[in-house]
N, C-alpha and C positions, 0 to 999 in steps of 0.2 A: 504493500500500500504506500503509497505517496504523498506524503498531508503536508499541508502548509498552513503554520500555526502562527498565530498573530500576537505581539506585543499587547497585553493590557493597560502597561500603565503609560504610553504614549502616543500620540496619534501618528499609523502607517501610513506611509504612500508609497505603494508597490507599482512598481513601471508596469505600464500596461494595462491597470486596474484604472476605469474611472467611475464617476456617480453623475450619471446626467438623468433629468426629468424627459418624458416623451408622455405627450397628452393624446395618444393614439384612442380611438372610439374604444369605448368598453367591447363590441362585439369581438375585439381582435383575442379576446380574450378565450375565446371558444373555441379558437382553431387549435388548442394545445393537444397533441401528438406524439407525446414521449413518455419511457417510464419516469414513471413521478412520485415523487414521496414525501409527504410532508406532515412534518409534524411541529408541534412546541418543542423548542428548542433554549439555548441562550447564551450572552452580551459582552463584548469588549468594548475599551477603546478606542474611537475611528477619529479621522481626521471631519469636521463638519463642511458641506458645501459654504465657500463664502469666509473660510477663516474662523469660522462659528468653534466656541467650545466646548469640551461638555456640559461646563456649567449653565452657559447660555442654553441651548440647550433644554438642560432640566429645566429652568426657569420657567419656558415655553409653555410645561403643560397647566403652570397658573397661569399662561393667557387665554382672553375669551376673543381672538383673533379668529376670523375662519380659516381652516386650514385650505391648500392651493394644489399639493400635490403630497405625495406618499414618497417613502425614501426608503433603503433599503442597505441594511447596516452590515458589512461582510462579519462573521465571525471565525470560519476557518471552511478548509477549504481541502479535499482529499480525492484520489483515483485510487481505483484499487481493479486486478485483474477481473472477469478479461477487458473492459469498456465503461467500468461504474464511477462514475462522476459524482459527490457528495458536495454537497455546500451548505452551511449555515449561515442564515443572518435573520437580524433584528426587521423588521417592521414597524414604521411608525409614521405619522403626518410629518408635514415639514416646520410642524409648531409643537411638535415633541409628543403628540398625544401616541400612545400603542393601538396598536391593530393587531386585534387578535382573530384567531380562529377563520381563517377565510379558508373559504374551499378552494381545491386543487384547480378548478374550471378558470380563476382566477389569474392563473399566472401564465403565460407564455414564453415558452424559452427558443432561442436562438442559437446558432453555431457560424463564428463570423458573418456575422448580419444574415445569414437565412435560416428561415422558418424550418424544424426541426419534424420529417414526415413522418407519422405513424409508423406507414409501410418499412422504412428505415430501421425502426427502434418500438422493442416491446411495450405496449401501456399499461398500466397498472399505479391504483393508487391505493398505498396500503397506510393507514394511520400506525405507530408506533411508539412503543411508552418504554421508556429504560434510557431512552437517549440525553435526555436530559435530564438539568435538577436546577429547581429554584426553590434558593432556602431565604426564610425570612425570619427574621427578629422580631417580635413582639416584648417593646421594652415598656415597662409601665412605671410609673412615678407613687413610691410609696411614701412620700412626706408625711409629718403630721397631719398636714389638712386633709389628706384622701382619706390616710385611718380614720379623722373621726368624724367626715363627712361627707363620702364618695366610697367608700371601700366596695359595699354591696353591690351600685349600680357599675362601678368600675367592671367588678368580677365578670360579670353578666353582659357586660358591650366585650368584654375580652375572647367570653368562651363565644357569643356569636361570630364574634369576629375566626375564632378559630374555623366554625363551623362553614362559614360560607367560604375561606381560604382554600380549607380543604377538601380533597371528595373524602365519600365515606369509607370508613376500612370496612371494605366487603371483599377487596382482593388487594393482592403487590405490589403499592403502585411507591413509584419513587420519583416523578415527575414534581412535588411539591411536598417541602419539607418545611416545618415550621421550630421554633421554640422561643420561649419563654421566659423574661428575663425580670429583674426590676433593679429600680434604684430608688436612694434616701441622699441622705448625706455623705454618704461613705465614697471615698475615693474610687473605689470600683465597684461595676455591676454585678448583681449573685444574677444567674441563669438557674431561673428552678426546675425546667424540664430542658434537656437536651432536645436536637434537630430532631424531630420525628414524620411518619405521614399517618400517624394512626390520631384523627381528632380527638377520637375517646376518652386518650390516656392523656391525652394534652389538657383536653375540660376539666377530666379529672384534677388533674396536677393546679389547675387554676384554682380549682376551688378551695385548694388545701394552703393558700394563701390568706393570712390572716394578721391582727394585731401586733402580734409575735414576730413575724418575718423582718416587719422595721425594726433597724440596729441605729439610725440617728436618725434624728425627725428634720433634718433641716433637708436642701436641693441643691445635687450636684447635677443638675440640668446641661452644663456644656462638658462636664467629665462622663455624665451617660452618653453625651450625641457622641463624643468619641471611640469611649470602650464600645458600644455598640458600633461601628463602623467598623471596629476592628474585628469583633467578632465575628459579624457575617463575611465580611470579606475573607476571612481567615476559612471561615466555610466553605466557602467558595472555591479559594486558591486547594483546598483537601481536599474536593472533590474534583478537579481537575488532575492533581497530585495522582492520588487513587487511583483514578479512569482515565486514560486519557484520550478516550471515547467519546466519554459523557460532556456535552457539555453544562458549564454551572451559570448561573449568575442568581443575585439576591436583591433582600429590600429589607430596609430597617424601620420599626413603623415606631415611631416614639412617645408617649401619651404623658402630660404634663398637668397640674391643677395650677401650676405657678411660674416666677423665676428663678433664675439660678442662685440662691444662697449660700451655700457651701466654699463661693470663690476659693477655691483649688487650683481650675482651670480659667483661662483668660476666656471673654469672649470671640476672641479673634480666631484663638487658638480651635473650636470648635466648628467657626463657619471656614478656618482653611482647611478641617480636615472633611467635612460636607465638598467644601469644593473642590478638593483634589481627590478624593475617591475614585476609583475605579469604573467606569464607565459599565459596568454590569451591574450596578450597584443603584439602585434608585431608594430614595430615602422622603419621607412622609412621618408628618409632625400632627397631632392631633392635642388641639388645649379646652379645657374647660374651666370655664367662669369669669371672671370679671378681673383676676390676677395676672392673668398669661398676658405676656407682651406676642402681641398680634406678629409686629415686623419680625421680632427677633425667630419668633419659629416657623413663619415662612422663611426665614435665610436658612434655617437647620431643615427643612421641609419642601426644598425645591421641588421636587416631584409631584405635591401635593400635602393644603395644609387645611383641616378641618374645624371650625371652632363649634363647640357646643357652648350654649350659653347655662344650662343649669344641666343637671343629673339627667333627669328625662330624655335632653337629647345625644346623649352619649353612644345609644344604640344604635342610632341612625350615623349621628356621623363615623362611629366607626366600622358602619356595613357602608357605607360610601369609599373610606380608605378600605375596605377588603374589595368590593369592586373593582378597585382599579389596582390592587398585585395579583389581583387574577389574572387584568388584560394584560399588565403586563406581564406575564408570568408568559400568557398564550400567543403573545407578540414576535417568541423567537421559531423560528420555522428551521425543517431541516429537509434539502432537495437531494434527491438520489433518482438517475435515469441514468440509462442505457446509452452510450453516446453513440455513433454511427461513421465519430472519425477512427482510422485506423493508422499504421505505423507507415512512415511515409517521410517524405523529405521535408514536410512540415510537423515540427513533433507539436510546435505551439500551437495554440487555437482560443479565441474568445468567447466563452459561454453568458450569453446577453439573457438575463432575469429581468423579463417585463408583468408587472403587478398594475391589474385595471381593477377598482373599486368603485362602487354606483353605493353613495351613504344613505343616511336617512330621508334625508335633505333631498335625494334625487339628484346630488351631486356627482360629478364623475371623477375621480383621481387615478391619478397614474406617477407609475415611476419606474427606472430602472436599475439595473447593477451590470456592469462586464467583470467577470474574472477569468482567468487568464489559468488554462489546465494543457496540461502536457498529455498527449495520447502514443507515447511511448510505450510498445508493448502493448497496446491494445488491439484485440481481434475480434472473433466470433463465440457466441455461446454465453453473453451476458444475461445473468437474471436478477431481479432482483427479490 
């Protein structure tokens, strides 16, 4: 096998590789004719159209901008005998929002700008689960004020929120992994349930959070946005380690009743490590009450930041932040067809990823990606 694996913590630019927009009619989208496979997948570090970074970026999907066109983010990139072409990338508008779950009929693929024929190349589209893993932090804020006046409806937006992150454990699935963490005072986060995909034990493990669990009543609010960034990253970078099959990326979902008290950490010191995070890495701030400073955790919350005004709406906003680490969770895709080049005095070739979307709106988007695969050693008898 052959894979071309990509730097996370800096933005690539691979000769040969571009990112251009094509506003092609959605019909074109129907003519695809190749084996196909796609599934959730996930996230690195890309270079942005226009200079853009990733912070910008994240920033995007608190915009209420309409989005213009769809972008399509390489994550790595592999051939393996005798003709099977695999590729990963991200999905997302060009104002950062995720695109999740679109069907195969979707995407049209290319081989040096021509259309890719059936006849050519087996079809088949098979969904698959093991490929990837998105793991996420649920960090939550156990100050004095939550223990003696949020504790309960806390618990209760926590375990839903678990609920709708994860499917149910009815079978193996390792596609999305979660756990559970909290902070007070104390210079570092305790994690009371390790990564899991079983909600059960996760609910369970929530519930058994109590009075007791806080060791200082004060907020170390930009020493948790930290420890927590390192953790799931650290997830991340393990399950990459691990597999290096699989692909990983995560999300840190932060929940606060106030400010930072504990001054440990500087404020700076936490919005630079939000900002220089790893581009697999989406991070979302959720505050409740009338104490949380607004600005300061949309800058820890680029991704997305929810405020509840009393207890009651706790629920809601935090199945609004589970909505959206699901799309993104379901945003990374993984392509695998049959190609139809063979071994030849060109070993190079451009595989062009054209994505047509028609939104709610009746809107049409499009976008593309070229990457650049070797068909060395490739012949007959490809299956997928």
């Amino acid at each position: 096998m052959h894979r071309r694996k990509y730097p996370r913590k800096y933005p690539r630019k691979l000769s040969g590789q571009s990112f251009r927009i094509n506003l092609a009619l959605i019909s074109r989208a129907l003519t695809l004719g190749v084996a196909l496979s796609l599934s959730g997948c996930l996230e690195v570090e890309r270079e942005e159209p226009g200079g853009a970074t990733g912070g910008d970026r994240s920033a995007a999907t608190n915009s209420t901008a309409p989005a213009t066109a769809l972008r399509l983010i390489l994550q790595d990139q592999s051939t393996a005998p005798p003709a099977r072409v695999s590729v990963a990338f991200k999905l997302e508008t060009d104002t950062g929002v995720p695109v999740p779950n679109l069907p195969a009929e979707s995407f049209v693929l290319r081989e040096n700008g021509s259309l890719i024929s059936a006849k050519e190349s087996a079809k088949r589209i098979t969904p698959e689960d093991g490929d990837f893993v998105f793991s996420t932090l649920l960090l939550l804020d156990l100050s004095g004020s939550v223990i003696d006046q949020s504790l309960e409806a806390l618990l209760e937006a926590a375990a839903n929120f678990i609920r709708e992150v994860l499917p149910p454990a009815i079978e193996e699935r390792t596609s999305k992994i979660l756990a559970v963490g909290v902070f007070d005072g104390r210079a570092e986060i305790e994690i009371i349930t390790d990564y899991s995909s079983n909600p059960d034990h996760l609910v369970e493990q929530v519930f058994l959070i109590d009075e007791s669990t806080m060791q200082d009543s004060s907020t170390n609010l930009y020493g948790a946005a930290i420890s927590g960034l390192n953790s799931v990253t650290n997830q991340v970078e393990a399950t990459r380690r691990d597999n290096p099959e699989i692909f990983g990326a995560g999300a840190l979902v932060l929940f606060t009743d106030g400010t930072d008290q504990a001054a440990i950490e500087p404020e700076e010191a936490a919005f630079n490590a939000v900002d220089e995070r790893a581009e697999d890495i989406a991070v979302m701030t959720i505050g409740l009450g009338a104490e949380v400073n607004s600005e300061v955790l949309q800058r820890l919350g680029p991704n997305g930041f929810r405020a509840a005004s009393e207890q009651g709406d706790l629920i809601t906003s935090f199945g609004e932040i589970a909505q959206f680490v699901s799309d993104e969770a379901d945003s990374f895709y993984k392509l695998d067809y049959c190609s139809p080049k063979r071994t030849g005095p060109q070993l190079e070739h451009t595989l062009t990823i054209e994505v047509h979307q028609v939104t709610d709106e009746n809107q049409e988007l499009s976008g593309e990606l070229d990457v650049i695969f070797s068909a060395e050693g490739f012949g007959a008898g490809c299956e997928l």
